[in-house]
VEXSE-936961 format. One line per field, with one value per residue: residue in one letter; residue number from 1; x, y, z of N, C-alpha, C, O, CB in turn. Coordinates in steps of 0.05 Angstrom, whole numbers, plus 5000, padded with zeros to 4 digits. Each point is the difference from the previous one (the first is absolute). Glycine has a CB too. Layout:
N
residuo	(A,...)
num	(NUM,...)
n.X	(X,...)
n.Y	(Y,...)
n.Z	(Z,...)
ca.X	(X,...)
ca.Y	(Y,...)
ca.Z	(Z,...)
c.X	(X,...)
c.Y	(Y,...)
c.Z	(Z,...)
o.X	(X,...)
o.Y	(Y,...)
o.Z	(Z,...)
cb.X	(X,...)
cb.Y	(Y,...)
cb.Z	(Z,...)
//
This chain:
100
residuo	(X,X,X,X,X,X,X,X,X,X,X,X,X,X,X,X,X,X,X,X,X,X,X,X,X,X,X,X,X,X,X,X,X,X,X,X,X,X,X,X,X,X,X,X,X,X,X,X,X,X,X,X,X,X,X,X,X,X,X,X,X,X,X,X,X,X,X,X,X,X,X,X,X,X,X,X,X,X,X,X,X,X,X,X,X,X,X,X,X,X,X,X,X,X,X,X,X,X,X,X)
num	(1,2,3,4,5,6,7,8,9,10,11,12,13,14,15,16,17,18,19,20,21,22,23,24,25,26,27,28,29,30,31,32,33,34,35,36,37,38,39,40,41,42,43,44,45,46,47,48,49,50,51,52,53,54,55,56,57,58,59,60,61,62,63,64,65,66,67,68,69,70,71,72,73,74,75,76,77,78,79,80,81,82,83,84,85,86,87,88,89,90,91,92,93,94,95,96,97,98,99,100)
n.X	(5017,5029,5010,5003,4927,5026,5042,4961,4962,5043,5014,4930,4980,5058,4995,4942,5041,5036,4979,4982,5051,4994,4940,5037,5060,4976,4978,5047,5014,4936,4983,4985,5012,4992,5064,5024,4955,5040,5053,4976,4956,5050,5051,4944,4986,5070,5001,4963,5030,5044,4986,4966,5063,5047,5012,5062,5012,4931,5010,5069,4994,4946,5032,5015,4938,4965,5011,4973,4953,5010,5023,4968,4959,5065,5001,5061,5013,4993,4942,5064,5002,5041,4976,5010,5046,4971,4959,5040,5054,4952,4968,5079,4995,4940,5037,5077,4974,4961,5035,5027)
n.Y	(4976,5042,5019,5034,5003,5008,5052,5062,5006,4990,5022,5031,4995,5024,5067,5018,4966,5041,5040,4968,4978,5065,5016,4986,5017,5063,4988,4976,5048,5016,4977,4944,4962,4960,5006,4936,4967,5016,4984,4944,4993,4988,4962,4955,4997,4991,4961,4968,5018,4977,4951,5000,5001,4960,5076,4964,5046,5018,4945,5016,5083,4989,4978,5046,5035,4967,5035,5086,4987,4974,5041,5032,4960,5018,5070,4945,5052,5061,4989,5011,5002,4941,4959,5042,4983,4935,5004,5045,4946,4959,5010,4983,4940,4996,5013,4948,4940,4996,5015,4943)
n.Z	(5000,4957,5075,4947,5031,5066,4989,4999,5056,5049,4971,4996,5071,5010,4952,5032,5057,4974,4991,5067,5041,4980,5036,5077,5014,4996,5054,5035,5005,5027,5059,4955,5054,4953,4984,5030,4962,4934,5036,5016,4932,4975,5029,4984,4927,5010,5019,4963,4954,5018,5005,4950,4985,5056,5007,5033,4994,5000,5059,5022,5007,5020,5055,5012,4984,5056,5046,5014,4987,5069,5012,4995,5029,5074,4996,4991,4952,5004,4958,5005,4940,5005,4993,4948,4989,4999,4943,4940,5038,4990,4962,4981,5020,4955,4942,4995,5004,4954,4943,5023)
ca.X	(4983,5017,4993,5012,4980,4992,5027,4996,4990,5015,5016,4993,4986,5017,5008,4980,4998,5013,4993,4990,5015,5016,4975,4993,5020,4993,4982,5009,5022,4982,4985,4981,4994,4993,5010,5014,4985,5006,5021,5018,4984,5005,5031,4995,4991,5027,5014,4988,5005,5028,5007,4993,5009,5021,5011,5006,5015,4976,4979,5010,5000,4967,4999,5019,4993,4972,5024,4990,4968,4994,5006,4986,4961,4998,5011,5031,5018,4991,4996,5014,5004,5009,4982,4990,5036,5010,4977,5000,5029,4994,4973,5016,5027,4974,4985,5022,4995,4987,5009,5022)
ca.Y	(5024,5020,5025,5041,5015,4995,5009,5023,5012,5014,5030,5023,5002,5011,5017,5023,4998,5017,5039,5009,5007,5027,5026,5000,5001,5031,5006,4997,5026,5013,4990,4982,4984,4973,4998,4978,4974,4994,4993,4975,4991,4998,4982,4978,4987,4994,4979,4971,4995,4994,4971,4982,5002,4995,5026,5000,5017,5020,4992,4994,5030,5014,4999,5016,5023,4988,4985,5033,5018,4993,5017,5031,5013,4996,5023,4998,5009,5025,5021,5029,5006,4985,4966,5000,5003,4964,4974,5000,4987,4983,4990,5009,4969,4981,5007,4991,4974,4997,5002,4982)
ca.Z	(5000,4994,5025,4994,5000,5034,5003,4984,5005,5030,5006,4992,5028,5025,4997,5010,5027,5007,4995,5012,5028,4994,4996,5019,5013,4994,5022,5024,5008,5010,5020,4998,5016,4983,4976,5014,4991,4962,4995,5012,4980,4980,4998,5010,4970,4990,5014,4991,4972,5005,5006,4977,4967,5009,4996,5022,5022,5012,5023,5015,5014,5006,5028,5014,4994,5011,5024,5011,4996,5027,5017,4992,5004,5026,5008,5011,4989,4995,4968,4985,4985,4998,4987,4973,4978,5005,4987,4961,4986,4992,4967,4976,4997,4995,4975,4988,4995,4989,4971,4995)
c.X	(5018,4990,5013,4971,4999,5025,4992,4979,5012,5015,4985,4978,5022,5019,4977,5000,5017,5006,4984,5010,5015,4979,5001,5022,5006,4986,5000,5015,4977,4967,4976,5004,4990,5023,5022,4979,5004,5022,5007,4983,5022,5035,4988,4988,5033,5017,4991,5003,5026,5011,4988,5019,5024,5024,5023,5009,4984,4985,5020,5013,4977,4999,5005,4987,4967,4996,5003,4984,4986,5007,4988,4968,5005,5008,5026,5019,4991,4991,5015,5013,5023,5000,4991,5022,5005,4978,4996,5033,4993,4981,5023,5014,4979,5003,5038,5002,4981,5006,5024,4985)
c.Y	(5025,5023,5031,5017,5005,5015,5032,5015,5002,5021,5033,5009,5005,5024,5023,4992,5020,5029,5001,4995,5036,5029,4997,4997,5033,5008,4988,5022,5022,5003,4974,4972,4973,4988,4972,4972,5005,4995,4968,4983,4987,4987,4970,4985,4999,4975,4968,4994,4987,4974,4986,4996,4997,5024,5006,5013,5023,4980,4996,5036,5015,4991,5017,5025,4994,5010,5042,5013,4989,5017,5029,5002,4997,5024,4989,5004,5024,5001,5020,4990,4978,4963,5008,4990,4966,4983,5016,4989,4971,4981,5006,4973,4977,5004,4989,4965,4981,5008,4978,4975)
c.Z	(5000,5027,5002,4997,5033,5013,4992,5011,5032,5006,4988,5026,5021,4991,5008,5022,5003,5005,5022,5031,5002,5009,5035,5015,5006,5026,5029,5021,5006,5025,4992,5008,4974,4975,4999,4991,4961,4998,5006,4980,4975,4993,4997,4976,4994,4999,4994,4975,4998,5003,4978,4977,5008,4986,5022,5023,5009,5023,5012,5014,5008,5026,5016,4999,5016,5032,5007,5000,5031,5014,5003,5004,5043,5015,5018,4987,4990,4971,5002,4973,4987,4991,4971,4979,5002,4982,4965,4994,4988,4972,4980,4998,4989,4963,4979,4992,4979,4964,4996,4989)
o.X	(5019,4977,5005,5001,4998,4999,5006,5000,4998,5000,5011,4994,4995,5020,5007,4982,4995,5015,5006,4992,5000,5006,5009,4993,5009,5009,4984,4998,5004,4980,4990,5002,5014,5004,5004,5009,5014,5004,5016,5012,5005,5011,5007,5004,5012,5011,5013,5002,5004,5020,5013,4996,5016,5018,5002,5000,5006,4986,4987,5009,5002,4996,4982,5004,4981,4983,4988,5001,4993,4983,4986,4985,4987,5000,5007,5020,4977,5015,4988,4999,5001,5011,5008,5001,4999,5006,4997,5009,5003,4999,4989,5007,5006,5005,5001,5003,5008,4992,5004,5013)
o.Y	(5003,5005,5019,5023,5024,5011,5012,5024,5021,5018,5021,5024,5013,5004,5022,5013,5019,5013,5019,5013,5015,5021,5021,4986,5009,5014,5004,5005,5012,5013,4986,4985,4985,4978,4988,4981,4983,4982,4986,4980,4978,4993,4987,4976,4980,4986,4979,4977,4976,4990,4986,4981,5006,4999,5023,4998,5014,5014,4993,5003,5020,5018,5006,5015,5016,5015,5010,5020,5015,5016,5011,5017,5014,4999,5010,4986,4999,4992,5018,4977,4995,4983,4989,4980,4986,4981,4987,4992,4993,4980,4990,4987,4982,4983,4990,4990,4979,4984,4988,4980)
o.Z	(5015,5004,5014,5007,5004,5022,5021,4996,5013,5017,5003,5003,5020,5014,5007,5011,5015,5015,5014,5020,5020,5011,5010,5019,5020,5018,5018,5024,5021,5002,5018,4981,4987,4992,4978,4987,4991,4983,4988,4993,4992,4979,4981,4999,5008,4982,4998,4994,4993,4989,4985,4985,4982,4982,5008,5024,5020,5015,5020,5022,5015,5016,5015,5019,5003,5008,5019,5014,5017,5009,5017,5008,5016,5025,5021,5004,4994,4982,5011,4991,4976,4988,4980,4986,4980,4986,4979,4978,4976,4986,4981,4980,4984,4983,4977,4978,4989,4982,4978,4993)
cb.X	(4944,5029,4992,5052,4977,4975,5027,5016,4968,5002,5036,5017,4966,4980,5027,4991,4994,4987,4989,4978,5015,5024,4949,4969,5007,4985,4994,5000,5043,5051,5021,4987,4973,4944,4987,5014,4940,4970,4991,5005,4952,4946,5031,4992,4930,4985,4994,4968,4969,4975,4988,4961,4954,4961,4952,4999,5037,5003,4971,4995,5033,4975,5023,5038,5056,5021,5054,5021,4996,5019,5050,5052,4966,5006,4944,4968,5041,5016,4967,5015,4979,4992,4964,4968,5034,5012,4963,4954,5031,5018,4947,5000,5035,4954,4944,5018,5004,4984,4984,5020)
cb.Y	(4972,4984,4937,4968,4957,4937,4939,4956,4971,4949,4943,4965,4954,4946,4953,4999,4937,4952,4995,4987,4923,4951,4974,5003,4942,4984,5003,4954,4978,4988,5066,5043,5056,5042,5068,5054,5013,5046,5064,5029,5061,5046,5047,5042,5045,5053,5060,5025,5063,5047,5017,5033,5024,4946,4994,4982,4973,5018,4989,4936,4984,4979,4961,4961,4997,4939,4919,4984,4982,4945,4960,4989,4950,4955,5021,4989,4961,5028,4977,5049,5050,5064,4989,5059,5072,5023,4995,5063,5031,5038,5033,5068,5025,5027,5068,5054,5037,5018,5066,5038)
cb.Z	(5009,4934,5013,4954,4948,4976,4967,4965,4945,4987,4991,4939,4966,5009,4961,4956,4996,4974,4931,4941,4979,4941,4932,4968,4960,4927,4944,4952,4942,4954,5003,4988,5061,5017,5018,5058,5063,4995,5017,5065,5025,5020,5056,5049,4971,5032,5037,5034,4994,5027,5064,5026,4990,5028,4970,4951,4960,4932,4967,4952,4958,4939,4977,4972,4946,4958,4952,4981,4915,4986,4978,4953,4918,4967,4976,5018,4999,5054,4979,5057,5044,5035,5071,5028,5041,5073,5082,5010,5060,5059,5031,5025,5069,5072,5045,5049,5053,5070,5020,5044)
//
């Protein structure tokens, strides 16, 4: 069974996960509270995709990006300016892995 059609469309779904971790990472920085639940949404589809299609090295780094939103929704790591900068570092490495 050919799986590049399934393949094609993952990565084109986890390229709009990804804009929209980026759109809501925006509105994180600006107090929106919920905005932490789409992001962690939208790593956690990634991550499953990722595995389905044995992507290894995106499901085996999304964790970790997982593993700090927790934190954050548990208010045991700060929202500032600094996490933001750290997690669009990270959606870029995502968005790097994923083209690889």
């Amino acid at each position: 069974m050919d799986l590049t059609p399934f393949i094609e469309a993952f990565h084109a779904e986890s390229q709009e996960g990804l804009d929209a971790m980026e759109a809501s990472l925006l509105k994180l920085e600006t107090g929106d509270s919920d905005a932490i639940h789409d992001i962690f949404r939208a790593a956690h589809s990634i991550k499953g995709g990722a595995g389905t299609f044995g992507l290894n090295a995106v499901s085996e780094f999304t964790p970790r990006v997982e593993t700090l939103l927790d934190l954050m929704r548990a208010e045991h790591y700060p929202n500032d300016a600094d996490t933001v900068a750290l997690l669009l570092d990270a959606t870029e490495c995502l968005r790097s892995l994923l083209s690889a």
